[in-house]
C-alpha angles and dihedrals in degrees: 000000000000127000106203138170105237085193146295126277089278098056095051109214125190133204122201104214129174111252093209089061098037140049113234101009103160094064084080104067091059104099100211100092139055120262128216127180147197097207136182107216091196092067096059120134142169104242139101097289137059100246109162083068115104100177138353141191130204130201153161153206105278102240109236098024112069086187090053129086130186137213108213102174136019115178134162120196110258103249082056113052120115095040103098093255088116099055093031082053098052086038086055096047091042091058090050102044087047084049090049090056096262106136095198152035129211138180134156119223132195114195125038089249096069090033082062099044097051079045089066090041089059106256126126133209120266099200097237127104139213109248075252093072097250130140121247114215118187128201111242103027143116108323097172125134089251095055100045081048091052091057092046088059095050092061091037081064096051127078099274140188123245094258090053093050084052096044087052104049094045088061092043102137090004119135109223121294131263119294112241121216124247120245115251 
């Protein structure tokens, strides 16, 4: 596997992904952000998708913050989640966007899941919200016990699955979980 930046919001790069295998997958054909991706080389065809491509993650500028950018999308193909590409993903594109003179990183998630996974991938949660009712992390942010607890308990409050409820319940009085590192 490879983890590699396709180009910055500028350059306005585009993934075809199959709909059928990821979530959102029409948000990468939008050339106004920024595309990085965990790919197998070895899956490579010729045919209408990219399907050497395991997860990507789109992002942009913040509009009124320079110093700011955002990750829009984060999506893994199907066959794939649950195996740390998400939140290795978001930890590769965040060294190279502080290299690149960003001081921080947002993006707004809507399901404990994701909350977890950007968690891993350092970043804290800021205790705001979308009007979307999502919930805005920040790396670096606050990544103490008491923080990562205040976002649980939004979504506690909210109409949840099954999985979720059990998700929840399984982290009650648990500190964040472990960093991952980024890949080279």
């Amino acid at each position: 596997m490879e983890y590699a930046l396709d180009g910055w919001p500028v350059d306005e790069p585009t993934l075809r992904l199959d709909y059928h295998d990821f979530a959102y997958a029409g948000k990468f054909v939008m050339s106004q952000t920024g595309k990085a991706v965990v790919r197998d080389p070895r899956k490579a065809t010729a045919g209408k998708w990219d399907d050497e491509v395991l997860a990507a993650v789109a992002f942009n500028e913040d509009r009124t913050d320079a110093d700011t950018l955002w990750l829009r999308y984060i999506t893994v193909r199907g066959d794939r989640r649950g195996e740390g590409l998400g939140p290795r993903l978001a930890a590769f594109l965040a060294e190279r966007a502080l290299a690149r003179g960003y001081e921080r990183l947002r993006i707004a998630v809507n399901n404990p899941f994701a909350y977890e996974a950007l968690y891993k991938a350092r970043f804290g949660y800021t205790g705001r919200e979308t009007g979307l009712a999502e919930l805005v992390l920040e790396r670096p942010g606050e990544r103490s016990r008491s923080a990562y607890q205040a976002g649980l308990d939004v979504y506690r409050e909210r109409d949840l699955t099954g999985s979720e409820e059990e998700f929840l319940a399984s982290r009650a009085d648990a500190g964040p979980p472990s960093m991952l590192d980024a890949p080279a």
